[in-house]
N, C-alpha and C positions, 0 to 999 in steps of 0.2 A: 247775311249775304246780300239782303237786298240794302240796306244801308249801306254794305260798301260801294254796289252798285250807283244810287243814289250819288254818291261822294265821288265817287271820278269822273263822273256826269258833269257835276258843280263844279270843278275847277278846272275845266277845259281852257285850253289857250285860246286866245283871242287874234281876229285879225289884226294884223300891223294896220292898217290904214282904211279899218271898217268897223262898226260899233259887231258885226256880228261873233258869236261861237262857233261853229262851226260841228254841230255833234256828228251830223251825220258821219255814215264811213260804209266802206265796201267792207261786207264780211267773207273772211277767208273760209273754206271748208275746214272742219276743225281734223279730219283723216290726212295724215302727210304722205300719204304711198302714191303711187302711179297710179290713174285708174287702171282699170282691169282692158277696157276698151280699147283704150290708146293703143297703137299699134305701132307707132314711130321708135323707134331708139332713141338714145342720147345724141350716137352718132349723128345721127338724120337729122333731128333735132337742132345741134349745132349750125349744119352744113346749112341749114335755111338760114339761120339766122346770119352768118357771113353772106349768104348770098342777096340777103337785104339790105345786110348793111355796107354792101359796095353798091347797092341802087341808090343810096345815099339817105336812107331811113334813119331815124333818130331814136333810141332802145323804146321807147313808146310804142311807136309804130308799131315798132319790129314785133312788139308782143301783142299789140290789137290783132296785127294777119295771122300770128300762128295762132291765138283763141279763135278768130272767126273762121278761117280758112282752113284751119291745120288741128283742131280739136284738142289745143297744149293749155288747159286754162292756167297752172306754173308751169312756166319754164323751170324754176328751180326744186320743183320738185323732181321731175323727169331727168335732168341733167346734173345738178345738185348744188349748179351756180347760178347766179343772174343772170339777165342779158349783159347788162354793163363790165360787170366779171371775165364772160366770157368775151366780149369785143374789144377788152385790155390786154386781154390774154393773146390775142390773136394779133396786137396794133391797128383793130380797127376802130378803138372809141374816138367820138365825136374830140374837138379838141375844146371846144364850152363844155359844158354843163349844161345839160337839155334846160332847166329850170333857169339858169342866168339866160340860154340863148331865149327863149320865151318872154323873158322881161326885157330884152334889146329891141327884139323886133316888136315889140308891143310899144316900145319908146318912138322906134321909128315909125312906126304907123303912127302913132300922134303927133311927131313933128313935123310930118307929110301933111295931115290935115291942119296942121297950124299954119302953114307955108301958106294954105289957101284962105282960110276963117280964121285970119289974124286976130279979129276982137274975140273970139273964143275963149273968153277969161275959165271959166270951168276946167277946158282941156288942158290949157299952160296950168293951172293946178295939179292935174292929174298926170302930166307930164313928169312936177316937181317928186311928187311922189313916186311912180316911177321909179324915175331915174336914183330915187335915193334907197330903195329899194335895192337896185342893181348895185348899188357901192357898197349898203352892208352887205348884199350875196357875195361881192367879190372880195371884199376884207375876210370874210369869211371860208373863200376857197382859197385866196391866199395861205391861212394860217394850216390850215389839212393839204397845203404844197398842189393843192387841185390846182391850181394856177400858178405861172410864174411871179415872184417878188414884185416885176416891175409893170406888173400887165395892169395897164390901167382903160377904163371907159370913157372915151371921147364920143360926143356927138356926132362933130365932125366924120368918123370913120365907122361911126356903129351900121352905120346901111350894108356896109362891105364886110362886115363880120356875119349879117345874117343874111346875104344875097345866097 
């Protein structure tokens, strides 16, 4: 047992664009039931999560407030879906991918500061990266139809994608 352990340790995936591993991780309760405490339904449950996600919250969010505010540490335990599940389900999911939109806006914050610290040779590195970053995401949400065939990333337009 402990050499298996030992061995999934060891071959941990690596960053794309960082010498590190990455071991750490959040651990789940290993009990899948509701707690006992919780007092919310599924109902109720849901109706939060639509009415955050027309305040314009991104499913992250949406789950920080109901663990800190609302005592729901899974939503998919209580309910028995995701957020993202249930905001598809509903027509209200984001139209990115929280994880592509996080790598846009992270593009445009460094081509904002390159606008101003042009010789910034470092950051137009870290831009290249990036940005290349965001095209295998999107090649990638391409093929699982997350995105449409011809949805492509421009520079030019990516500020008005994550305004």
């Amino acid at each position: 047992s402990t050499w298996l352990f030992l061995c999934n340790r060891k071959f941990k995936m690596g960053r794309m664009h960082a010498p590190g591993k990455g071991l750490s991780q959040s651990a789940l309760p290993y009990r899948r039931t509701v707690p006992t405490w919780l007092k919310l339904s599924p109902e109720e449950v849901k109706d939060q999560i639509y009415k955050l996600a027309k305040k314009g919250l991104r499913p992250s969010q949406i789950g920080v407030i109901l663990r800190d505010s609302h005592g729901v540490a899974q939503v998919k335990l209580v309910t028995g879906n995701k957020i993202l599940r249930i905001l598809k389900s509903k027509g209200l999911s984001p139209s990115l991918p929280e994880d592509l939109y996080h790598l846009i806006k992270k593009a445009v914050a460094i081509r904002k500061h390159l606008e101003k610290q042009r010789k910034d040779k470092d950051s137009k590195f870290r831009l290249i990266l990036v940005e290349s970053r965001i095209h295998r995401l999107a090649r990638y949400y391409k093929t699982k139809r997350v995105l449409p065939p011809n949805w492509k990333y421009e520079s030019s337009t990516a500020s008005a994608l994550v305004a």
